[in-house]
Phi, psi and omega in degrees: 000131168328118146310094191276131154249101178335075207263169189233165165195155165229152139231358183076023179286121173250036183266207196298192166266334211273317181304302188310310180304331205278334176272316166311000233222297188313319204281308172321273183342287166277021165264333171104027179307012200305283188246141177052052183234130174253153175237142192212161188229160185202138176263150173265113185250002167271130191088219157291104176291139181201181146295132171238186177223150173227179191216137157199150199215176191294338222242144178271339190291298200290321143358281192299333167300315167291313170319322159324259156329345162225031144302324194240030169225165165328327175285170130301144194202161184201136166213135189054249185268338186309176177195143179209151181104180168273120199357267179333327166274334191295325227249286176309316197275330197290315216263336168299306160314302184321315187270345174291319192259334166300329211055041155290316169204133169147153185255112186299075182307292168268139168181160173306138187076013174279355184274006196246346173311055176240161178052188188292126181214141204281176183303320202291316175304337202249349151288342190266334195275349240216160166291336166306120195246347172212147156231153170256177216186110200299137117101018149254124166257021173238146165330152161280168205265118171009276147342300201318139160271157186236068169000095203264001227348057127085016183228099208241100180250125165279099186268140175302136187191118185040080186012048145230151177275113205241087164275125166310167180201163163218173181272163184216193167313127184038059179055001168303166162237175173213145137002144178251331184256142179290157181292316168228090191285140195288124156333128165317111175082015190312320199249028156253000000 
């Protein structure tokens, strides 16, 4: 396996997962984060619960680009032993890197192959293209069939689990499956 290195970060957002892709998304972008770098989003449960994020790529040069660059913002951040922020966020990017380079934890925002993840695609495609190495299946205990086809709603997050990257799945409508977390999820209590 390639050797990855691992940046961590808090701001301490405590918003949707959809608010978390979009900083994550964001963040990549201007740290200059680009090719063979997965991004994971993670919850902290320590303390004031929120999301932290992690990055992590082939390369130590860019790793250190980043580190760099959020050395000179407010947040939290951690690479390697390093720590840079206030305790607390510091503490959040530290269990984020931690649970990214064990492959323990964390929800796959960017990784390879997720841009190709759209529309309908059978279980073996979105395994031949994609960074994703198993899907499950809620309330089945054997894998889906090569063939099954997967409703992607254009929304496909992978979680790290015993070092593999793992989509949840569910049965849908005319033997499909879709994704188990949805894209735009109904707000707790939206309709009292």
């Amino acid at each position: 396996m390639t050797e990855r290195y691992v940046v961590g970060v808090d701001t301490g957002l405590s918003g949707t997962l959809r608010a978390a892709d979009h900083l994550l998304l964001d963040l990549a972008a201007e740290l200059g984060l680009n090719d063979g770098v997965v991004g994971c989003t993670h919850h902290v449960r320590e303390g004031r619960r929120h999301t932290a994020l992690s990055f992590s790529t082939p390369s130590e040069r860019v790793a250190r680009a980043a580190w760099r660059e959020l050395r000179e913002r407010e947040f939290g951040a951690a690479l390697g032993a390093e720590r840079h922020g206030p305790d607390e966020l510091a503490a959040g990017a530290a269990h984020a890197a931690a649970e990214h380079l064990a492959r323990t934890g964390g929800r796959a925002v960017r990784y390879a192959g997720a841009d190709a993840l759209t529309g309908t695609v059978t279980v073996a495609r979105l395994l031949a293209v994609s960074a994703v190495e198993r899907i499950v299946v809620l309330g089945a205990p054997d894998g889906p069939d090569p063939d099954q086809r997967i409703v992607t709603r254009d929304h496909v997050r992978p979680e790290w689990r015993e070092g593999r990257l793992v989509l949840a799945a569910m049965p849908a409508a005319g033997g499909t499956l879709v994704p188990f977390e949805v894209p735009d999820p109904t707000p707790c209590c939206a309709d009292h």
